[in-house]
ROSE-4610 file (N, C-alpha, C; in Angstrom, 1 decimal, always signed):
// ROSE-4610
residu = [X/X/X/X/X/X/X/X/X/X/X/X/X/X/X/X/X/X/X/X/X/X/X/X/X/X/X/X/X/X/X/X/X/X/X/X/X/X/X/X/X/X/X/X/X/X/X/X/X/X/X/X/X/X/X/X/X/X/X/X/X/X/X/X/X/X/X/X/X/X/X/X/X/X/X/X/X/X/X/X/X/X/X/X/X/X/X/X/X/X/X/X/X/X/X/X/X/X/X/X/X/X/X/X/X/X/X/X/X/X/X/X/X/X/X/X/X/X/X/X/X/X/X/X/X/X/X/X/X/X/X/X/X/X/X/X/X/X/X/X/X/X/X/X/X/X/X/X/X/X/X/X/X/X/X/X/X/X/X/X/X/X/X/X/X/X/X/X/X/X/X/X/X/X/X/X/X/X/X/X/X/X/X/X/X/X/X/X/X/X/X/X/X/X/X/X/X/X/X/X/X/X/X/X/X/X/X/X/X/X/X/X/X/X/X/X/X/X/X/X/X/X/X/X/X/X/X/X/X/X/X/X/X/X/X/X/X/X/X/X/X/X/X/X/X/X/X/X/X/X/X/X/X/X/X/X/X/X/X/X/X/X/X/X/X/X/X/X/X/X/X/X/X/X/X/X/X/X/X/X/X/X/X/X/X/X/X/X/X/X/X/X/X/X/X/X/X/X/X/X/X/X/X/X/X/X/X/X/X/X/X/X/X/X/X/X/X/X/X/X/X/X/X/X/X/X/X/X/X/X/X/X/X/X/X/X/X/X/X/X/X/X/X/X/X/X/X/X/X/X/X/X/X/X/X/X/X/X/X/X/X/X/X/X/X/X/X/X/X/X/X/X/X/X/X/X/X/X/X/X/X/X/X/X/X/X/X/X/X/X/X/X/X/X/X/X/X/X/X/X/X/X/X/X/X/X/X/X/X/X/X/X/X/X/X/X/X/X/X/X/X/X/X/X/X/X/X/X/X/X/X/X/X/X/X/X/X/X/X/X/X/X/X/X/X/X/X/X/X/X/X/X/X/X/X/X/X/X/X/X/X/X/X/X/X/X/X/X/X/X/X/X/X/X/X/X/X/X/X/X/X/X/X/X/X/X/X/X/X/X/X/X/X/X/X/X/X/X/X/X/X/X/X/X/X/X/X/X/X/X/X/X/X/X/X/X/X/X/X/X/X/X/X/X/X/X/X/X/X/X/X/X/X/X/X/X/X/X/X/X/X/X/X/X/X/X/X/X/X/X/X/X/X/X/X/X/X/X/X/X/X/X/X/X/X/X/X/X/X/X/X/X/X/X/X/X/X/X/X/X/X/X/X/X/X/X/X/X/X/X/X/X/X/X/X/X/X/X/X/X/X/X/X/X/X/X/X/X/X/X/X/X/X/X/X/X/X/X/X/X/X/X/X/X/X/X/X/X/X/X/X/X/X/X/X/X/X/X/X/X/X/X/X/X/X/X/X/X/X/X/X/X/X/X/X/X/X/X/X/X/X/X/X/X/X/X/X/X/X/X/X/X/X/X/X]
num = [1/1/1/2/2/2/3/3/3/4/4/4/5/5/5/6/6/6/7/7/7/8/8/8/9/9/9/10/10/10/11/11/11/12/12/12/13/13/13/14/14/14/15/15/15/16/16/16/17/17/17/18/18/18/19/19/19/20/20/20/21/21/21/22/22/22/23/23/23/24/24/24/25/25/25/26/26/26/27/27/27/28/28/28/29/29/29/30/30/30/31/31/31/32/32/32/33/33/33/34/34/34/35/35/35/36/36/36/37/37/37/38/38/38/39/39/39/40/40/40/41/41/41/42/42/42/43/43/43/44/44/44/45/45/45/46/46/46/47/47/47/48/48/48/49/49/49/50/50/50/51/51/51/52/52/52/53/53/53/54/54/54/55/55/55/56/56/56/57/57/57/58/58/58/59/59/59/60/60/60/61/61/61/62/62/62/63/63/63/64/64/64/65/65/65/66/66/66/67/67/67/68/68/68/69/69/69/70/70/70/71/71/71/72/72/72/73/73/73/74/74/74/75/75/75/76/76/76/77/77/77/78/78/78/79/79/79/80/80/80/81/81/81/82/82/82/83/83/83/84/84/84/85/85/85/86/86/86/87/87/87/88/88/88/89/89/89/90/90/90/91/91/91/92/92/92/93/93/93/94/94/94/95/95/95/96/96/96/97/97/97/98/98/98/99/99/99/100/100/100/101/101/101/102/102/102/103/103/103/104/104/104/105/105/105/106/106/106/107/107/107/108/108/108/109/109/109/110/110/110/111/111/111/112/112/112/113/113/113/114/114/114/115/115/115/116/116/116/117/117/117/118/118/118/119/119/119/120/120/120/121/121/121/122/122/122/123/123/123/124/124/124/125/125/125/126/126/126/127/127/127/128/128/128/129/129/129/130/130/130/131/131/131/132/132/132/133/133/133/134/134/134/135/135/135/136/136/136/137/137/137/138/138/138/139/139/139/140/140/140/141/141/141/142/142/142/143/143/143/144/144/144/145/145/145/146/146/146/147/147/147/148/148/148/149/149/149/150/150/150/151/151/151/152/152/152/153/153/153/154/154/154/155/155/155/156/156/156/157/157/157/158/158/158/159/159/159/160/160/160/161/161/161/162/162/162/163/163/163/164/164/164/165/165/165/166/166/166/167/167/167/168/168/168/169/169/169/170/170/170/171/171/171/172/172/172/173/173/173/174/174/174/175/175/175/176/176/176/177/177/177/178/178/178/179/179/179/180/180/180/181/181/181/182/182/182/183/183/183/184/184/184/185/185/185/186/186/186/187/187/187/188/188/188/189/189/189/190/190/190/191/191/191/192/192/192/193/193/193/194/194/194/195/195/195/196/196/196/197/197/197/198/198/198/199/199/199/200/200/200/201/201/201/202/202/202/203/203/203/204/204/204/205/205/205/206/206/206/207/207/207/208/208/208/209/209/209/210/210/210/211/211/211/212/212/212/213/213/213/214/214/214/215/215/215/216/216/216/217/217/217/218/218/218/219/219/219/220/220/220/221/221/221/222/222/222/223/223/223/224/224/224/225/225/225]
x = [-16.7/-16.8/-15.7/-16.5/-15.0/-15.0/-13.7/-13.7/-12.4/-13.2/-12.7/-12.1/-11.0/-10.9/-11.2/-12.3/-12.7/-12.3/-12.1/-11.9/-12.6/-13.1/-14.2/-13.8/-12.2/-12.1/-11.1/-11.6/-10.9/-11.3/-10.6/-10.9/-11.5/-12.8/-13.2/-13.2/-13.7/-14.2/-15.2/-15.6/-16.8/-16.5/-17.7/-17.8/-18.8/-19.0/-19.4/-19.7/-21.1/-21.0/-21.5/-21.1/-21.9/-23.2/-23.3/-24.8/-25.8/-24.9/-25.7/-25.0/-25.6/-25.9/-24.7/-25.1/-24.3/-23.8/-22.5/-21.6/-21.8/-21.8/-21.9/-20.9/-21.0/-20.0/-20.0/-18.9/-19.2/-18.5/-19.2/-18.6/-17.8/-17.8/-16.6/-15.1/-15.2/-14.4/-13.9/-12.7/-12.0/-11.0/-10.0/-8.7/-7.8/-8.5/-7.6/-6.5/-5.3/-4.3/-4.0/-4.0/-3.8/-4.5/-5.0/-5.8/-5.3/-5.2/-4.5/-5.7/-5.4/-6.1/-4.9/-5.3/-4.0/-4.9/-4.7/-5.6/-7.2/-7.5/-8.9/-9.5/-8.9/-9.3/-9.1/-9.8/-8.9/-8.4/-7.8/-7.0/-6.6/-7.2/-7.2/-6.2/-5.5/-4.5/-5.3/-5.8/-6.1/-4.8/-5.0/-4.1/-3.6/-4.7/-4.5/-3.7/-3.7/-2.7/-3.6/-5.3/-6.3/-5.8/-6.7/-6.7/-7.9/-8.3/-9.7/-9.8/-10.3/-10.6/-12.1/-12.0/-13.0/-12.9/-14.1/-13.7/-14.7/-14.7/-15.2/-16.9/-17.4/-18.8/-19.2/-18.6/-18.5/-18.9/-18.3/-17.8/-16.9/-17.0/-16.1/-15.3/-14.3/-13.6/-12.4/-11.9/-11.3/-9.7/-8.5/-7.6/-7.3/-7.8/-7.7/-6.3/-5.1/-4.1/-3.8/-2.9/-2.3/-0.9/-1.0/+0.5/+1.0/+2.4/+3.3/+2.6/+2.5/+2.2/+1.5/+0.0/-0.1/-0.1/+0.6/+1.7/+2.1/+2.2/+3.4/+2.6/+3.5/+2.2/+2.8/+1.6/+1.3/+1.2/+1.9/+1.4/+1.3/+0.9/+0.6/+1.4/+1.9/+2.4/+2.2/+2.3/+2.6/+4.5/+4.7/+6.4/+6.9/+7.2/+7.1/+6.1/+5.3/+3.5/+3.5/+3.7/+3.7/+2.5/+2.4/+1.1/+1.8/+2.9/+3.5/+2.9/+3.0/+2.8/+4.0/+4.5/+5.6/+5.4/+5.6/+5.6/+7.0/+6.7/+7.4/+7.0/+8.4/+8.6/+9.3/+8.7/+9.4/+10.2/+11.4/+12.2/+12.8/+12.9/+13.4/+14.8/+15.3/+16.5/+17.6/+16.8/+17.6/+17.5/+18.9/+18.7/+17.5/+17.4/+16.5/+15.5/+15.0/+13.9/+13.0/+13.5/+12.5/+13.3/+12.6/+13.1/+12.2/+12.3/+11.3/+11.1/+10.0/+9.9/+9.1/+9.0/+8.1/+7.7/+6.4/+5.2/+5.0/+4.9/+4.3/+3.1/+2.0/+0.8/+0.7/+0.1/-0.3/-1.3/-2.2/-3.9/-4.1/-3.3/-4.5/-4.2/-3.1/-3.3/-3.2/-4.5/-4.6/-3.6/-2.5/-1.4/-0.2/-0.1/+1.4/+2.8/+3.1/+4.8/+5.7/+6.8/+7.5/+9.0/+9.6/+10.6/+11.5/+13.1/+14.2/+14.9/+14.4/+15.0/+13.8/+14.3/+13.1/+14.1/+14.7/+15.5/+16.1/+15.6/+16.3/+15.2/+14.5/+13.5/+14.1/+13.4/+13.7/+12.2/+12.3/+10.6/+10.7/+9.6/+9.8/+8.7/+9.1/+7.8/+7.3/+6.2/+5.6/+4.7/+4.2/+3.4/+2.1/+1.7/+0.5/+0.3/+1.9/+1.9/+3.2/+3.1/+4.8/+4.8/+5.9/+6.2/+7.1/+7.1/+8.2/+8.9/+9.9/+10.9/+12.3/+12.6/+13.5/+15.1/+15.7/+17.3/+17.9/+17.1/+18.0/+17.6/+16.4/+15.6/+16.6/+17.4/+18.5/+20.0/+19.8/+21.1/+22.0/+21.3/+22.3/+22.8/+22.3/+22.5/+21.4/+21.7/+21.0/+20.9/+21.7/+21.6/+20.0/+19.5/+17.8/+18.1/+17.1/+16.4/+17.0/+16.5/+16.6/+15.2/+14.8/+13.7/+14.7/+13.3/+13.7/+12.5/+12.7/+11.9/+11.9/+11.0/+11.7/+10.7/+10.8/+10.3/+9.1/+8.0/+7.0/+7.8/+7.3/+7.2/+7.6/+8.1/+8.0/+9.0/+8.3/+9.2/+10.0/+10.5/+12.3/+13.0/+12.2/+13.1/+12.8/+12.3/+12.5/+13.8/+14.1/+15.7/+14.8/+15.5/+15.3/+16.4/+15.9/+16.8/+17.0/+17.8/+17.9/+18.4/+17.2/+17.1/+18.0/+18.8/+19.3/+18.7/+17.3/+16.9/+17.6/+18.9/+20.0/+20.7/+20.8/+22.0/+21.2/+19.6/+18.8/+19.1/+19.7/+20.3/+19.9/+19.7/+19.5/+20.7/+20.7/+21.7/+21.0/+21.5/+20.7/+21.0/+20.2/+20.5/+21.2/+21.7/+22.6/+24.1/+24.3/+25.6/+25.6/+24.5/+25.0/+25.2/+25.5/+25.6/+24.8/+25.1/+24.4/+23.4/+22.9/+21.4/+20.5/+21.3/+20.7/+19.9/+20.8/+20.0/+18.8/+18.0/+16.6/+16.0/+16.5/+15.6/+15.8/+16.6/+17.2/+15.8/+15.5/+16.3/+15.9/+16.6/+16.3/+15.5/+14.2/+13.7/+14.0/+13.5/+14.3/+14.1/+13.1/+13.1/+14.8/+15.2/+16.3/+17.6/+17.7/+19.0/+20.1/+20.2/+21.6/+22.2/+23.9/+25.1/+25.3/+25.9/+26.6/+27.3/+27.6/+29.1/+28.2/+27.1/+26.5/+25.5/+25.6/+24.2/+25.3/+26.4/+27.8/+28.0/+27.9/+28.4/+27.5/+26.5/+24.6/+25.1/+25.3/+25.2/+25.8/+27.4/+28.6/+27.8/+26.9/+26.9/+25.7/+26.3/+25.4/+24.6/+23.2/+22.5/+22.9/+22.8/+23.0/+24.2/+24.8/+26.5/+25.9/+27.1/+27.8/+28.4/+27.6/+28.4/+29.5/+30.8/+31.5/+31.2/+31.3/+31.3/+29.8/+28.8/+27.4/+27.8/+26.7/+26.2/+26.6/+28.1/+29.5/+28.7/+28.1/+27.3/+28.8/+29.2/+29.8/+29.1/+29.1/+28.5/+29.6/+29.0/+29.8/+29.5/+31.0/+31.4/+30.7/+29.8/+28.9/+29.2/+28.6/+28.7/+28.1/+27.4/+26.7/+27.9/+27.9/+29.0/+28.6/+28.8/+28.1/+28.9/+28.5/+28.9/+30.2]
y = [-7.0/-6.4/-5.4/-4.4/-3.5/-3.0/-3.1/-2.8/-1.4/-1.0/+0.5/+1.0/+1.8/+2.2/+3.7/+3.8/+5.4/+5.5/+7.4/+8.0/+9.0/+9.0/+9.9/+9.9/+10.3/+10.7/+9.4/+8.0/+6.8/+6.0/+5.2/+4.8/+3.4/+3.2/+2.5/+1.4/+0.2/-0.5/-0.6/-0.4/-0.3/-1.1/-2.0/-3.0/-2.7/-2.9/-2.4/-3.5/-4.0/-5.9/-4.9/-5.6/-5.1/-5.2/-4.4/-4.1/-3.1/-2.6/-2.1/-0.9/+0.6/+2.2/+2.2/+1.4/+2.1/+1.0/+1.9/+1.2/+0.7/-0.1/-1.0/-0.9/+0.0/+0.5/-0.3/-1.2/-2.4/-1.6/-1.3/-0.3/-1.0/-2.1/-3.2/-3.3/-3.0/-3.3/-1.2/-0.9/+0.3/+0.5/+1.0/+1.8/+0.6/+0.6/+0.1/+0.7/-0.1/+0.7/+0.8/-0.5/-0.9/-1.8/-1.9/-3.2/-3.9/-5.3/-5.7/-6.8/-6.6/-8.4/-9.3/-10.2/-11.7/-12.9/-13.6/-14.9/-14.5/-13.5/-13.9/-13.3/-12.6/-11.9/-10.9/-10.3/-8.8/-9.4/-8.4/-8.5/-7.5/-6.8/-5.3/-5.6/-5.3/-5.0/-3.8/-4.0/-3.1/-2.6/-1.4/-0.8/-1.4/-2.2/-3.4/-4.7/-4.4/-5.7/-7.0/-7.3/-7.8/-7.8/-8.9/-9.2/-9.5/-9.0/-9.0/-9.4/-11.3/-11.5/-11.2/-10.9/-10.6/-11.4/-12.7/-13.3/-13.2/-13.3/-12.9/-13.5/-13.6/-14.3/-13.3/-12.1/-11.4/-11.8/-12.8/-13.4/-12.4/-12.3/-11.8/-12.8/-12.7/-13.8/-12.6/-13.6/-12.5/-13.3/-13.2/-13.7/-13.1/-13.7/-13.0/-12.5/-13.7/-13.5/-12.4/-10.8/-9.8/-9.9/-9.2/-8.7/-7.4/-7.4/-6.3/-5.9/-4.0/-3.5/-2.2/-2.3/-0.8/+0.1/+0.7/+1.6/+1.9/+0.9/+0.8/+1.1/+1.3/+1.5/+0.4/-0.4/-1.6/-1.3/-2.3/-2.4/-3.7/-3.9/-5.0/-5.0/-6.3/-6.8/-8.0/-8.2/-9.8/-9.3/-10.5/-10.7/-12.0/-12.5/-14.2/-15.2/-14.2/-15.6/-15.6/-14.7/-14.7/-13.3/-13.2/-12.3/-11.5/-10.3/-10.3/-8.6/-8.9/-7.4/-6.7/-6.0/-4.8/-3.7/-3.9/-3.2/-2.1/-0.8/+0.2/+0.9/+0.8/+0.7/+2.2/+3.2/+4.2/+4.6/+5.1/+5.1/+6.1/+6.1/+7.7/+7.7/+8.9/+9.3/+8.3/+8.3/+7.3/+8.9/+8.5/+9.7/+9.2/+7.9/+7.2/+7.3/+7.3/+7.2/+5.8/+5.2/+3.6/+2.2/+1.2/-0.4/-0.7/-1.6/-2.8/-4.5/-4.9/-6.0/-6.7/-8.4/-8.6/-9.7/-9.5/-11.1/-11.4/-13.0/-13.9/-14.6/-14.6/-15.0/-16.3/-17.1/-18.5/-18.7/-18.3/-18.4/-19.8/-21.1/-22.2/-22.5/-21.9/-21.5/-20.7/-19.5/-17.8/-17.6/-17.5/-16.7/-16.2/-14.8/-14.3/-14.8/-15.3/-15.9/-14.5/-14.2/-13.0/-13.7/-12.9/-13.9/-12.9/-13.2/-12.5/-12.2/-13.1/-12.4/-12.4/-11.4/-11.9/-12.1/-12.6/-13.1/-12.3/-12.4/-11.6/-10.5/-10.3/-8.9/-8.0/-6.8/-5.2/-4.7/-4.4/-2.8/-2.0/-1.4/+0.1/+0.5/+1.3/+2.1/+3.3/+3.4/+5.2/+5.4/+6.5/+6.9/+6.2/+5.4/+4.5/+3.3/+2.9/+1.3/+0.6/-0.4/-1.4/-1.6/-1.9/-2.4/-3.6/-4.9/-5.5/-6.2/-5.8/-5.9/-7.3/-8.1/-8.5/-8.1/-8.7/-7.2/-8.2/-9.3/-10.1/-8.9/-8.3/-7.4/-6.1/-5.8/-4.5/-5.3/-6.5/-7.1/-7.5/-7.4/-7.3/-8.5/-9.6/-10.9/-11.1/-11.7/-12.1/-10.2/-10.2/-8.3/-8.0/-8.8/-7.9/-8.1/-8.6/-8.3/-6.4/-5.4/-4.2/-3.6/-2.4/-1.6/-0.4/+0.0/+1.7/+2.8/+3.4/+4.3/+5.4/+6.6/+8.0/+8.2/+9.2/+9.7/+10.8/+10.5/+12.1/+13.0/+14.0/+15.5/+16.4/+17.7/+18.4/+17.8/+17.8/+17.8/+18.0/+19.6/+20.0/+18.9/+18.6/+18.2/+16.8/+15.9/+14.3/+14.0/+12.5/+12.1/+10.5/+9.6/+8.5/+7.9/+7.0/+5.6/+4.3/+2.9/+2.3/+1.5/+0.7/-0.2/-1.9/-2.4/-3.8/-4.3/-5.2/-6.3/-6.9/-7.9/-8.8/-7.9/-7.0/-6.3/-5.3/-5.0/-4.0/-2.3/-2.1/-0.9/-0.1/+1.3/+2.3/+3.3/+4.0/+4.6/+5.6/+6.8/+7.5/+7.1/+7.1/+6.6/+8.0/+8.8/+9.6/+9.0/+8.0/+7.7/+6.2/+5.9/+4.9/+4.9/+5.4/+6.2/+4.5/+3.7/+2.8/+2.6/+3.0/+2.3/+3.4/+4.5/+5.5/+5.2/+4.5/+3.8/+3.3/+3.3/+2.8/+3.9/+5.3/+6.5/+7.3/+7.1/+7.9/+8.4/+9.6/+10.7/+11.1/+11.2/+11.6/+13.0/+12.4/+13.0/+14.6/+15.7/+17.1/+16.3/+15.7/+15.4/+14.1/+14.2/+12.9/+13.4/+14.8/+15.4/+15.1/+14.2/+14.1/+15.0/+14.8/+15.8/+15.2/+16.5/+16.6/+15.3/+14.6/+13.7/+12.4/+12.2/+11.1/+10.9/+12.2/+11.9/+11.5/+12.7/+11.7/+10.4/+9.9/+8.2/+7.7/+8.1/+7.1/+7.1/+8.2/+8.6/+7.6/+7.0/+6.7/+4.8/+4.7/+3.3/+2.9/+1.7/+1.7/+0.4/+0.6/-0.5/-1.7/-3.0/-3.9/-4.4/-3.5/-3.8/-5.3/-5.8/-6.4/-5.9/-5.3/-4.4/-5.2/-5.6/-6.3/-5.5/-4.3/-4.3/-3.0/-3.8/-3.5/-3.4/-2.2/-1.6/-1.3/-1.0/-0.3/+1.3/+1.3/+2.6/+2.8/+4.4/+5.4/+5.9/+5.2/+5.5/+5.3/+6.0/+5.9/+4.1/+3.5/+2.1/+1.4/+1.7/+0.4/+0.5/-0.7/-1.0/-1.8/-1.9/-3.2/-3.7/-4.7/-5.9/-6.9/-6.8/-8.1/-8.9/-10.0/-11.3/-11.9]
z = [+0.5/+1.8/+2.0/+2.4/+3.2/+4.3/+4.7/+6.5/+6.5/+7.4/+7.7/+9.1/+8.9/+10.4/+10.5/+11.3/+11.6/+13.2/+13.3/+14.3/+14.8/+16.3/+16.7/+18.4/+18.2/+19.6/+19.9/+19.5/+19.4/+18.2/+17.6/+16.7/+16.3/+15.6/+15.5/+13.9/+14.4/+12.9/+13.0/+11.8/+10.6/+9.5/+9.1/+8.4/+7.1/+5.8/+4.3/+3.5/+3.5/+2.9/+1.6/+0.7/-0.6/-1.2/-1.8/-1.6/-0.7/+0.6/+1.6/+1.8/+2.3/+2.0/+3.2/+4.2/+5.7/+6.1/+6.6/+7.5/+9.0/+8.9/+10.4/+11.5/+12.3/+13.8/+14.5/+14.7/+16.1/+17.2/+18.2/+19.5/+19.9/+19.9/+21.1/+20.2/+19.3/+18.5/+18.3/+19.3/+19.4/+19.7/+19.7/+20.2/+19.1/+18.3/+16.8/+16.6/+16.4/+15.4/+14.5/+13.8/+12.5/+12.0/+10.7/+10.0/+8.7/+8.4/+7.2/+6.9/+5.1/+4.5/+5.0/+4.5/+4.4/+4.7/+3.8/+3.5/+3.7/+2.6/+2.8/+4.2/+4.6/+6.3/+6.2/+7.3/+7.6/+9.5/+9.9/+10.9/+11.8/+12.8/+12.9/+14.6/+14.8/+16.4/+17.0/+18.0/+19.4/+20.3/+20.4/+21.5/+23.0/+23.0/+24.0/+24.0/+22.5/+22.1/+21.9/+21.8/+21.3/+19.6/+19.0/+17.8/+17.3/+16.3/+15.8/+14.3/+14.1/+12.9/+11.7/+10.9/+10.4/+8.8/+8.6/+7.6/+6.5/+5.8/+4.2/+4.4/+5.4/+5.8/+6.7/+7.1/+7.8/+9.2/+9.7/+11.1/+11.9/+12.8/+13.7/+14.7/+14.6/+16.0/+16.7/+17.7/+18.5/+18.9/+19.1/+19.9/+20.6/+22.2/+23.8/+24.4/+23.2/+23.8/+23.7/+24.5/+24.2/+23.7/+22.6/+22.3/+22.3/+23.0/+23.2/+24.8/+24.3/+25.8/+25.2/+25.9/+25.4/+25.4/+26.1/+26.1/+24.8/+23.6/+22.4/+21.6/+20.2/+18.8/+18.1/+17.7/+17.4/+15.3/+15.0/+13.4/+13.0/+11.7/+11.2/+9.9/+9.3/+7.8/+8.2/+6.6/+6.0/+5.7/+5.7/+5.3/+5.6/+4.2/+3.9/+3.9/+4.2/+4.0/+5.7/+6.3/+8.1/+8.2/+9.0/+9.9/+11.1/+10.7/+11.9/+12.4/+14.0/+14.6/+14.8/+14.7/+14.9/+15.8/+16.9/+18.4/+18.4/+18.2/+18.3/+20.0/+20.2/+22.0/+21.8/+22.1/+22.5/+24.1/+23.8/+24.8/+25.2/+26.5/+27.5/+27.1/+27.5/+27.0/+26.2/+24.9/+24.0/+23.1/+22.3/+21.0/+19.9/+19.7/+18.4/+18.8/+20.4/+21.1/+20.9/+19.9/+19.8/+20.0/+20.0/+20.0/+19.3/+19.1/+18.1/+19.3/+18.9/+19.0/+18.1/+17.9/+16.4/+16.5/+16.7/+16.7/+15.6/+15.7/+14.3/+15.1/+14.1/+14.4/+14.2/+15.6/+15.3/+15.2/+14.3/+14.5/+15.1/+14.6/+15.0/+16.6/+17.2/+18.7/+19.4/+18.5/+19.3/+19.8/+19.1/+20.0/+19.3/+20.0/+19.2/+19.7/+18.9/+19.4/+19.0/+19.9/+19.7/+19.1/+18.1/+17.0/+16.9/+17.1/+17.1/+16.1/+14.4/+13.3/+12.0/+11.7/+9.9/+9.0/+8.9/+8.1/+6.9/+5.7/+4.8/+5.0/+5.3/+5.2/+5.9/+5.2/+5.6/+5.3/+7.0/+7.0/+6.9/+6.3/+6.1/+6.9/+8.0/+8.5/+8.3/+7.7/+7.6/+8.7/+8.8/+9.9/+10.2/+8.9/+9.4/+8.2/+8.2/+8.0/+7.7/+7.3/+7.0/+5.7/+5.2/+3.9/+4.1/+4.1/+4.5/+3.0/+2.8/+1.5/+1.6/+0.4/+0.9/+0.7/+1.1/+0.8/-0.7/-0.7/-2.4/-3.4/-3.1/-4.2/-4.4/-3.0/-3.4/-3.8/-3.9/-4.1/-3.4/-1.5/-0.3/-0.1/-0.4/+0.1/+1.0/+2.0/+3.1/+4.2/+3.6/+4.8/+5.4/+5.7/+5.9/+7.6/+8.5/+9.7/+10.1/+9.3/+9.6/+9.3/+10.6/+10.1/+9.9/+8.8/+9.1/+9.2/+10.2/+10.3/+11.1/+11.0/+11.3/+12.7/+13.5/+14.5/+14.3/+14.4/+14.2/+14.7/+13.9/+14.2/+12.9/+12.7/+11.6/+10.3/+9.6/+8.0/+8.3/+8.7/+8.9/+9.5/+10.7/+12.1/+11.8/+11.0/+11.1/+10.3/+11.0/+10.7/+10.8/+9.9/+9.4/+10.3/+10.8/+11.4/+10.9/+11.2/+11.0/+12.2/+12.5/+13.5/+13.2/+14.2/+13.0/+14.4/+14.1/+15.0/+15.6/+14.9/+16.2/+17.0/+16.9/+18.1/+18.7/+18.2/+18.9/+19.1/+18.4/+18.4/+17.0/+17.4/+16.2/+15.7/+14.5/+14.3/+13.1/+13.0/+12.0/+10.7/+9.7/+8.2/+7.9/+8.3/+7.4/+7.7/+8.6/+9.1/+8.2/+7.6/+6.8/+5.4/+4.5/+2.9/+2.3/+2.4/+1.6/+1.3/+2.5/+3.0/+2.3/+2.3/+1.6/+0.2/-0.6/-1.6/-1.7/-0.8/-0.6/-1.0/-0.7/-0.6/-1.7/-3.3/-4.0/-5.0/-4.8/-4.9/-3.5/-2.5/-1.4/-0.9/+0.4/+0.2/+1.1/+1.1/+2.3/+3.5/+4.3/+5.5/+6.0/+4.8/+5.6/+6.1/+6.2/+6.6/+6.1/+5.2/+5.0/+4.1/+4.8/+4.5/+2.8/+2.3/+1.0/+0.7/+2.0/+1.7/+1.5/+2.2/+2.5/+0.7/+0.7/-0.6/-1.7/-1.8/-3.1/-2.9/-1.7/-1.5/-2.0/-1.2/-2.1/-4.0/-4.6/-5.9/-6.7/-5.8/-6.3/-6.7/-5.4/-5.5/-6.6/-7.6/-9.0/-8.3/-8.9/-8.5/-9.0/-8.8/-9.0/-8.4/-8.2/-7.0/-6.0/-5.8/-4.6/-3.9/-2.2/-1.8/-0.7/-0.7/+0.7/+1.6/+1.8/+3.1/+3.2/+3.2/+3.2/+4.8/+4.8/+5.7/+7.0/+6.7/+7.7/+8.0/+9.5/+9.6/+10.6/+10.4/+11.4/+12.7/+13.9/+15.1/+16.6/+18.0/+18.4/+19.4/+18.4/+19.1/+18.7/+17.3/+16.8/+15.0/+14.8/+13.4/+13.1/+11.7/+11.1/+10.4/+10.5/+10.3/+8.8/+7.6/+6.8/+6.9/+6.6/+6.7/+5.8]
């Protein structure tokens, strides 16, 4: 089976059992944002903050409860064997312009529980999806509950941030040289200065960094342990 997300003004799912020519459009099922497998399911988030199961019998179920606001743009990952939503809260006169908040899914009591760390994980957000990584994998230690992710708009003009979930606060990844190492060979859209990309260069993979992820901002800092 495959399940699809189409767009026709808003966006819909469509469903593909094998064997059969055409896709099946369920109308009630729109203003989708995002859709993921995980266990044998798919799992699609509504703009409404609705949840829509779809199981390998091609069953439909539904969890009434809402998550986030919709207002927000909603995503979906797996990270650690969890089902989480990732609510990108855009914000007025903020320079980062976003927040984060982050649901873990209770299916066997329809409901999103909202959770204040992921532990050693780090997201990656692109324009239309997550990657959720652990930081043992860059060698950080425990260094994870951080996203990162950039603001639409042009190639030239996007700048990469880095969000640290416990203190809620953003900072641009050119003010952090370390972190930069996620991005090497860095790509043109990340603005960063001469000085920032020689720091990235200097640090050899496999390091132990002490003092991971000392970002230059004003009155803040990521702090390691």
């Amino acid at each position: 089976m495959v399940v699809g997300l189409f767009s026709h003004g808003v966006e819909y799912l469509a469903l593909l059992k094998s064997g059969e020519n055409e896709w099946t459009v369920h109308e009630n099922m729109h203003g989708i944002q995002d859709i993921i497998t995980s266990n044998n399911k798919f799992y699609a988030i509504e703009r409404s903050g609705g949840t829509i199961i779809v199981d390998q019998f091609f069953s439909v179920g539904f969890i009434q409860h809402a998550v986030g606001s919709p207002t927000n743009r909603k995503f979906l990952v797996e990270s650690s064997g969890n089902l989480l939503t990732v609510e990108m809260i855009f914000l007025e006169n903020s320079e980062s312009n976003a927040g984060f908040r982050i649901f873990k899914l209770d299916e066997e009591n329809q409901k999103w529980d909202e959770i204040k760390s992921l532990g050693d994980q780090i997201l990656i957000l692109g324009l239309h999806q997550v990657v959720s990584v652990s930081a043992y994998e860059f060698h950080w230690g425990d260094q994870g509950n951080l996203i990162f992710y950039s603001i639409d708009g042009n190639v030239e003009d996007r700048v990469m941030y880095v969000f640290d979930l416990e203190k809620g606060i953003s900072i641009p990844l050119e003010n952090c040289p370390v972190y930069c190492n996620l991005f090497w060979p860095l790509p043109v859209w990340l603005n960063s200065s001469e000085s920032v990309v020689s720091s990235s260069m200097e640090a050899t993979p496999g390091t132990e960094f002490a003092n991971l992820g000392i970002c230059e901002d004003v009155g803040s800092s990521f702090l390691s342990s």
